[in-house]
C-alpha positions as CSV (number, residue, x, y, z in Angstrom):
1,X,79.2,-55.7,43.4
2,X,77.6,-56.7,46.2
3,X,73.3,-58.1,46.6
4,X,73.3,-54.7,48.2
5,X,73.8,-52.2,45.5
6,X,72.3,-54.3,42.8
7,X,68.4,-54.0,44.6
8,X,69.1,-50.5,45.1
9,X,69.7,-50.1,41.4
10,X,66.2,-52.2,40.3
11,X,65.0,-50.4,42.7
12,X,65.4,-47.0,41.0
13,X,64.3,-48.8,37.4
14,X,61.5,-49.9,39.2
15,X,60.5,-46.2,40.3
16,X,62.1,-44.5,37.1
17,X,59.1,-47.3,35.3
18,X,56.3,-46.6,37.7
19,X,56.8,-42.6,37.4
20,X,57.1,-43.0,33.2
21,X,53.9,-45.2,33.5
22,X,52.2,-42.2,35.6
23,X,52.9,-39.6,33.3
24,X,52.0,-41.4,30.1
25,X,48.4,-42.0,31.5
26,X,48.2,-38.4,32.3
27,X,49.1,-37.8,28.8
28,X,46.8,-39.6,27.6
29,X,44.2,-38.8,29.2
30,X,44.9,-34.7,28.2
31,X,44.9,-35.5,24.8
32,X,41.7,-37.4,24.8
33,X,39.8,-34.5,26.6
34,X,41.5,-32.4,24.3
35,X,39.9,-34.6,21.6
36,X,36.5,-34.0,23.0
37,X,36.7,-30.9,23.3
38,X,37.9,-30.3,20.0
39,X,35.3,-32.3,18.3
40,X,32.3,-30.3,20.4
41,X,33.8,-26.9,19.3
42,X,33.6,-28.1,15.6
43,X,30.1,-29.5,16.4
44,X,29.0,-26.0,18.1
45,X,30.4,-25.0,14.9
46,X,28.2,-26.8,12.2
47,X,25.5,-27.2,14.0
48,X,23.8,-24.0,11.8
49,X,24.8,-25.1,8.8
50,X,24.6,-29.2,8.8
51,X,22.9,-31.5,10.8
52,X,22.6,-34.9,10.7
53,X,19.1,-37.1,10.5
54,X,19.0,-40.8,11.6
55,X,20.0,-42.0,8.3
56,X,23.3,-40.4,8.8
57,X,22.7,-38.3,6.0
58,X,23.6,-34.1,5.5
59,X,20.8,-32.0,6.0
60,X,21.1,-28.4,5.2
61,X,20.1,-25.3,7.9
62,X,16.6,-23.8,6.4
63,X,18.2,-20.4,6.8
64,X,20.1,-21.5,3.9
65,X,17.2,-23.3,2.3
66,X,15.4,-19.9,1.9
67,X,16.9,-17.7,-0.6
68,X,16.0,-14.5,1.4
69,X,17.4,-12.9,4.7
70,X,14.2,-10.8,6.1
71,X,10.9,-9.2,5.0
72,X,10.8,-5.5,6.0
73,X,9.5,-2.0,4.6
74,X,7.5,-4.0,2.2
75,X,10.7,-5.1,0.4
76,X,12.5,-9.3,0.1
77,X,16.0,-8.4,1.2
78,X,18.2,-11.3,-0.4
79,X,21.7,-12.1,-0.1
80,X,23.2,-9.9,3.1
81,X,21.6,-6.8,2.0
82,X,22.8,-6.9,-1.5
83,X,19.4,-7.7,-3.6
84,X,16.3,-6.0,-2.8
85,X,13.1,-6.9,-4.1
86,X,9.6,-5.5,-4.5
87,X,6.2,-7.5,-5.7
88,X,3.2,-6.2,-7.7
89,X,0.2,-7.8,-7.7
90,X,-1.7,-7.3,-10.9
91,X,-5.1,-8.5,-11.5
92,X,-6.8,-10.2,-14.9
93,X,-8.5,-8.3,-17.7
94,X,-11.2,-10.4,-18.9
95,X,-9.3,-11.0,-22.9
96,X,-11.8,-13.5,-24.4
97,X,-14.5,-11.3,-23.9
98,X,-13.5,-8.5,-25.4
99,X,-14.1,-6.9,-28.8
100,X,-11.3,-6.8,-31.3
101,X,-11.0,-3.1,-30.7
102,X,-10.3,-3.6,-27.3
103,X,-8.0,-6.7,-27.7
104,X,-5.8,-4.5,-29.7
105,X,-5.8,-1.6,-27.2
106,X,-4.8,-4.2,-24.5
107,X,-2.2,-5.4,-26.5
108,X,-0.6,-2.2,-27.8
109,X,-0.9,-1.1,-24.0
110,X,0.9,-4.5,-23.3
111,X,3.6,-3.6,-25.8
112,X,3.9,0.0,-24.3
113,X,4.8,-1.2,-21.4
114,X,7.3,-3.4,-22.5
115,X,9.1,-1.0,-24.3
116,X,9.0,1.7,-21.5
117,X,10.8,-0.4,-19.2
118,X,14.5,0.4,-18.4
119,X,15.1,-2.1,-15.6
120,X,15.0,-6.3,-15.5
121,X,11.4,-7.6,-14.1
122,X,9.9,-11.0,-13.5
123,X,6.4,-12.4,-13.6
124,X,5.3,-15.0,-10.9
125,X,2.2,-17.2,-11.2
126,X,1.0,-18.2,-8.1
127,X,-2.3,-20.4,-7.3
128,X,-3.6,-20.7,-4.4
129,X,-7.0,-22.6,-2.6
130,X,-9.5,-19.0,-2.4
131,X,-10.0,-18.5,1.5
132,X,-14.2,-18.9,1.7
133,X,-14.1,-18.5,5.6
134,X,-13.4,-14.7,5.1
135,X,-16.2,-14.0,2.0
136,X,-18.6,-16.1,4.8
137,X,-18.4,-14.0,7.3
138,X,-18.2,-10.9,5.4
139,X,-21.8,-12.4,3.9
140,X,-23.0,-13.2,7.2
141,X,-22.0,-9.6,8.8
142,X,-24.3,-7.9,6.2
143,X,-27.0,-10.0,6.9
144,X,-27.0,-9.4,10.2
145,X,-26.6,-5.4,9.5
146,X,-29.6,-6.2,7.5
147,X,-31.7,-8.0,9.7
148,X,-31.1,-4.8,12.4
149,X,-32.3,-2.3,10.0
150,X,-35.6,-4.2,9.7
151,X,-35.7,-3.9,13.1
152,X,-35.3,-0.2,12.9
153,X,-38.0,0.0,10.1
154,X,-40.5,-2.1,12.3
155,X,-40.2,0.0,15.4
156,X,-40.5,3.1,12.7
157,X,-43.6,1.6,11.5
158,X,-45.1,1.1,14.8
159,X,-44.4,4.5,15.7
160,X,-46.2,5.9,12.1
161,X,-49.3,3.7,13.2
162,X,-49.7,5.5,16.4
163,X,-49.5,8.9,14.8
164,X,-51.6,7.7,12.3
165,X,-49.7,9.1,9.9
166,X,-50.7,6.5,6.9
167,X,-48.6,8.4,4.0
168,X,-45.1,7.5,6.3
169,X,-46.8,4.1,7.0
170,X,-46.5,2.9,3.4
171,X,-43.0,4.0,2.6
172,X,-41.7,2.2,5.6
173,X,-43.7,-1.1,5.0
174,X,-42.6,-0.9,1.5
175,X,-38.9,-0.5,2.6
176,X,-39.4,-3.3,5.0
177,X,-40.4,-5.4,1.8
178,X,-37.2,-4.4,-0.1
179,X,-35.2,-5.2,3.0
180,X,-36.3,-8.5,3.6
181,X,-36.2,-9.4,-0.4
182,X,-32.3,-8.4,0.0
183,X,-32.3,-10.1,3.7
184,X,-33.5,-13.7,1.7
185,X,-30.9,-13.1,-1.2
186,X,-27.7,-12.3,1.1
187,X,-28.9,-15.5,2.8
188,X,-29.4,-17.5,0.2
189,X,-25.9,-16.3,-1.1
190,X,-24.3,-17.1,2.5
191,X,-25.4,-20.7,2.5
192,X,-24.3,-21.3,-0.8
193,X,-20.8,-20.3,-0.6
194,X,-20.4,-22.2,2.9
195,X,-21.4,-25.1,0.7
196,X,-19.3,-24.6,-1.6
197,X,-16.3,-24.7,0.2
198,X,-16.9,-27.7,1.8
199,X,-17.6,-29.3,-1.4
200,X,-14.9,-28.5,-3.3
201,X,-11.3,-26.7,-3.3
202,X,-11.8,-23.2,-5.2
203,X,-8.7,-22.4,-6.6
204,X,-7.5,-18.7,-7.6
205,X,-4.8,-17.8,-9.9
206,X,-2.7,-14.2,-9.2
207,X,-0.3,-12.8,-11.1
208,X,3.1,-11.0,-9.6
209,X,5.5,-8.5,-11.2
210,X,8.8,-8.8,-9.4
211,X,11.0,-5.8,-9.4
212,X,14.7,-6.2,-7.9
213,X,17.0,-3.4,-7.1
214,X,20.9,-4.2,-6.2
215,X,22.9,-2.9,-3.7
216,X,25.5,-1.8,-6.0
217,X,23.1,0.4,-8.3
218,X,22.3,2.8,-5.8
219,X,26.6,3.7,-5.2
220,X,26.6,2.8,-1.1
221,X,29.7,2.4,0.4
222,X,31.2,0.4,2.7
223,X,30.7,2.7,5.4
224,X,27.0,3.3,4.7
225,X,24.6,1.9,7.6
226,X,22.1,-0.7,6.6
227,X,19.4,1.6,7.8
228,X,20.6,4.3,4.9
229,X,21.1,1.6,2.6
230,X,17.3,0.0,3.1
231,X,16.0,3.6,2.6
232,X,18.1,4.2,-0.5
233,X,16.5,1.2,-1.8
234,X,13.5,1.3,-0.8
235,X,12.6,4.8,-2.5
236,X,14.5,3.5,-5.7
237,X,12.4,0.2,-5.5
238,X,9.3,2.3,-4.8
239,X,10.0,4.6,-7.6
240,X,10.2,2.0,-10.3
241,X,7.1,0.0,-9.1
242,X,5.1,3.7,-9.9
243,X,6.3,3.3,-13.5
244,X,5.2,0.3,-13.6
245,X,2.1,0.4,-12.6
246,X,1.2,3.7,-14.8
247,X,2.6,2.0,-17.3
248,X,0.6,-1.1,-16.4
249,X,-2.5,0.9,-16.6
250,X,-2.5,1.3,-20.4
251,X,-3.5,-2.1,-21.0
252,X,-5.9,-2.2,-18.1
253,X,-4.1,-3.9,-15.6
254,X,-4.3,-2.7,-12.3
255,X,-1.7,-2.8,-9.6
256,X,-0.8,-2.8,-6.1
257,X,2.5,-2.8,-4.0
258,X,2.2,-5.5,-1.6
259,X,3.0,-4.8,1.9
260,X,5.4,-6.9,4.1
261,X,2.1,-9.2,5.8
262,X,1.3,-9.9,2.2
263,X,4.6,-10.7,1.1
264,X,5.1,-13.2,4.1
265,X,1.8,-14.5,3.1
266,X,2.9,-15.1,-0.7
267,X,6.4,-16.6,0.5
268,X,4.7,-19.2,3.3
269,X,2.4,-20.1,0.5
270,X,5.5,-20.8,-1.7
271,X,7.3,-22.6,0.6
272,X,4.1,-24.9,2.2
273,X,2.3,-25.5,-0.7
274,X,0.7,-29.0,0.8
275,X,0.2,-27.3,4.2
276,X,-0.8,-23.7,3.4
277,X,-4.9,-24.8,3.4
278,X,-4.4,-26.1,6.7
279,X,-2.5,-23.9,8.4
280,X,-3.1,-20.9,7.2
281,X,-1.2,-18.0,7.7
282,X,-4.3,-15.1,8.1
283,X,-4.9,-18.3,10.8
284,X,-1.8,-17.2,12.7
285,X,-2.3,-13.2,12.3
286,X,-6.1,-13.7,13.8
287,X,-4.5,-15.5,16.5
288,X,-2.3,-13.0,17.6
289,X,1.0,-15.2,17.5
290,X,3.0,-11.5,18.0
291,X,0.7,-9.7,20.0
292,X,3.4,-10.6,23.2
293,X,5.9,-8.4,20.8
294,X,3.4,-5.6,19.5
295,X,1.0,-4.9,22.1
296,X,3.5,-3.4,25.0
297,X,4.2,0.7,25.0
298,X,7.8,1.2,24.5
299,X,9.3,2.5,27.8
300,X,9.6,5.9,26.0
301,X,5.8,6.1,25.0
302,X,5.0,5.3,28.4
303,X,7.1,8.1,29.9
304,X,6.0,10.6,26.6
305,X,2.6,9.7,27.6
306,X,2.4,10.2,31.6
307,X,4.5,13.8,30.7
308,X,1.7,14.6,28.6
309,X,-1.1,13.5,32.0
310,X,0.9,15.7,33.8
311,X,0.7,19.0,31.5
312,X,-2.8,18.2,31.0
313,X,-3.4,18.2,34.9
314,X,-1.5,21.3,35.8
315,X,-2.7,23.2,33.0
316,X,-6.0,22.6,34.3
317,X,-5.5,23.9,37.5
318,X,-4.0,27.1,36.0
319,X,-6.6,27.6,34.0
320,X,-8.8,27.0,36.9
321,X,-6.8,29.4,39.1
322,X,-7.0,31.9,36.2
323,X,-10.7,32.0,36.4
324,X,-11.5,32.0,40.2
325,X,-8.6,35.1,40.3
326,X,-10.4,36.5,36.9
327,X,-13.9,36.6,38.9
328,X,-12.2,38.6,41.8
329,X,-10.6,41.5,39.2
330,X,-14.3,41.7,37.8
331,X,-15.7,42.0,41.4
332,X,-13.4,44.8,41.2
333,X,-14.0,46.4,38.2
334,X,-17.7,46.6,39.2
335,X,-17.3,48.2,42.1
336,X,-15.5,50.6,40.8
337,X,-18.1,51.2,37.8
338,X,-20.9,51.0,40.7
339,X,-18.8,53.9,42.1
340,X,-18.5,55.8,39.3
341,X,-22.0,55.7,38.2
342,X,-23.2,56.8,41.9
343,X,-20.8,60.0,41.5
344,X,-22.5,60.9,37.8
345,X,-25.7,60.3,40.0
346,X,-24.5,62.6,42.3
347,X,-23.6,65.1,39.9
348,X,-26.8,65.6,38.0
349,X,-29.1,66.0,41.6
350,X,-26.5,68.8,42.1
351,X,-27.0,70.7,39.0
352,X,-30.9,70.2,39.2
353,X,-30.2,71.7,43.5
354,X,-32.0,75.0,42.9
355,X,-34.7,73.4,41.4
356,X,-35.3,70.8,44.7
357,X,-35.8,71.7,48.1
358,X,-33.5,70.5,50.7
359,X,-36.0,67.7,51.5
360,X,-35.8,66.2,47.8
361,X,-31.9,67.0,47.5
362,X,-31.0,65.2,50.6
363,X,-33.4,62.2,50.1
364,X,-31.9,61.5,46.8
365,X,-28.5,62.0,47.9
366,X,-29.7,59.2,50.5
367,X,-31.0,56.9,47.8
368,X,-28.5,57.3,45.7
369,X,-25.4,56.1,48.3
370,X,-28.0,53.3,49.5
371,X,-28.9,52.2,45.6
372,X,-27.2,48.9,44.6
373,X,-26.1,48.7,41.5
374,X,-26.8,45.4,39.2
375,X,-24.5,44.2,37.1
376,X,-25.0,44.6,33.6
377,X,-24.8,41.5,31.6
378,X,-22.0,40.7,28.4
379,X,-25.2,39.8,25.3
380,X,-22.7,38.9,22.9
């Protein structure tokens, strides 16, 4: 074998190795973007449900952290629309200061109730810090009704003194006096609860009855619509919260359904119990945090509403129409009752003829086709 043929065949190893080399870097370079690629699908993946902090630690999605899916038709739905849940809130009797007679009827009422129910219930305590801006203001809105009624009364007063009318003079002034006594005591009662709330925290206890409903009670299938399925609930939900707040009622408590703003309210105050006097949630209502969702026409509204502009314009130019065209049939109808009543003229000169002579008959005939007839007017 000659120098010849041996290059050629290191040669050909030499390219065989160089090719090999090529496609193993390819090959490796696929499978690490495939890597990547992998690993930021599984990422995408879990990013709902697990997250990671600095620590390196798991930290659960708060969708999962909140044991409830939605607030809607004044109902908690839970667990994908298979738990449904309506609140109560019941307010205190006063117990220690009642008689003995009346503890007893509260108690037997208590025991009524107990025994008339026919479905599982729950009683939530919450306490929460009493919301003083809203009493303030309420307090300070009266006063400032008040404080315009005096006005009133003083311009009343001023008129009774110019008409001298002294008897009307005294009742006013002595309803000014009772005005301004009850002006000084809502005053008086304004200050002090603003001081009071910036003295101290006033706490308020309320009670809750929670009624649940399941899914599965009410016979749904699988091929019922969650619409059906909220209303199905719903009615059963609202149904049992009427027992039981007539049967509430016999030991004095009274009752009411909450509606969905109140339930929001109860659950934010559940879930930020440290934050909840700071940032309040009536706070975020006032503000108007939805109005970008709630104060927009829906394009049907709009289009329902500019149908209904132009049916009210049109049908004010018929019945506009109707009237000018009305006027012209009694133009009509007069002249032909102005016609009518010259030919009865007409017709008594002619029996009265022999009676006239020819100078009389032919000047009323003459007056009688020059006579203008008025109109006669509708009294009624």
């Amino acid at each position: 074998m000659n120098i010849v043929s041996v290059l050629q065949i290191i040669l050909a190893v030499l390219v065989f190795i160089i090719f090999g080399l090529i496609a193993a870097y390819f090959l490796v370079i696929y499978m690490n973007n495939k890597k990547e690629q992998e690993k930021e699908e599984e990422m995408m993946a879990n990013s709902n449900e697990v997250l990671k902090d600095f620590n390196g630690m798991p930290k659960e999605s708060i969708y999962k952290f909140m044991e409830f899916d939605e607030v809607k038709d004044n109902m908690i739905i839970r667990k994908n629309r298979t738990q449904y849940v309506m609140i109560l809130q019941c307010s205190g009797v006063n117990y220690d200061l009642m008689s003995e007679e009346e503890k007893i009827a509260v108690e037997e009422g208590f025991v009524q109730f107990l025994n008339t129910l026919r479905f599982p219930i729950q009683l939530y305590i919450q306490t929460r810090s009493l919301n003083l801006r809203d009493i303030v203001d309420e307090y300070k809105a009266k006063v400032s009704e008040m404080a315009q009624d005096i006005e009133k009364v003083n311009s009343r007063i001023q008129s009774a003194k110019e008409a001298r009318n002294e008897r009307l003079q005294q009742k006013l002034e002595f309803e000014k006096r009772r005005k301004e006594r009850v002006l000084d005591y809502g005053m008086d009662i304004a200050e002090y609860v603003a001081r009071m709330s910036l003295n101290k925290n006033v706490l308020q206890q309320r009670t809750y009855l929670i009624l649940s409903y399941y899914a599965s009670e009410s016979g749904a299938t699988s091929d019922t619509s969650p619409d059906d399925l909220d209303a199905i609930c719903f009615s059963e939900l609202y149904t049992r919260a009427q027992t039981a707040m007539r049967s509430l009622q016999a030991s004095e408590v009274s009752s009411k359904i909450l509606n969905s703003e109140e339930i929001a309210e109860l659950l934010y105050i559940a879930y930020n119990r440290d934050d909840s006097e700071i940032l309040q949630f009536s706070k975020a209502l006032d503000a108007q945090y939805d109005a970008l969702y709630s104060s927009g026409k829906d394009v049907l509204e709009k289009r329902q509403a500019k149908l209904d502009e132009e049916i009210n314009a049109a049908a004010i130019d018929l019945a506009t129409e109707s009237i000018v065209r009305a006027d012209k049939y009694k133009q009509i109808e007069e002249m032909k009752k102005e016609q009518k009543i010259k030919e009865r003229a007409n017709d008594l000169i002619d029996q009265y003829k022999d009676q006239l002579d020819n100078v009389t008959y032919e000047g009323a005939k003459q007056e009688v086709k020059k006579a203008t007839i008025q109109p006669t007017e509708n009294k009624n």
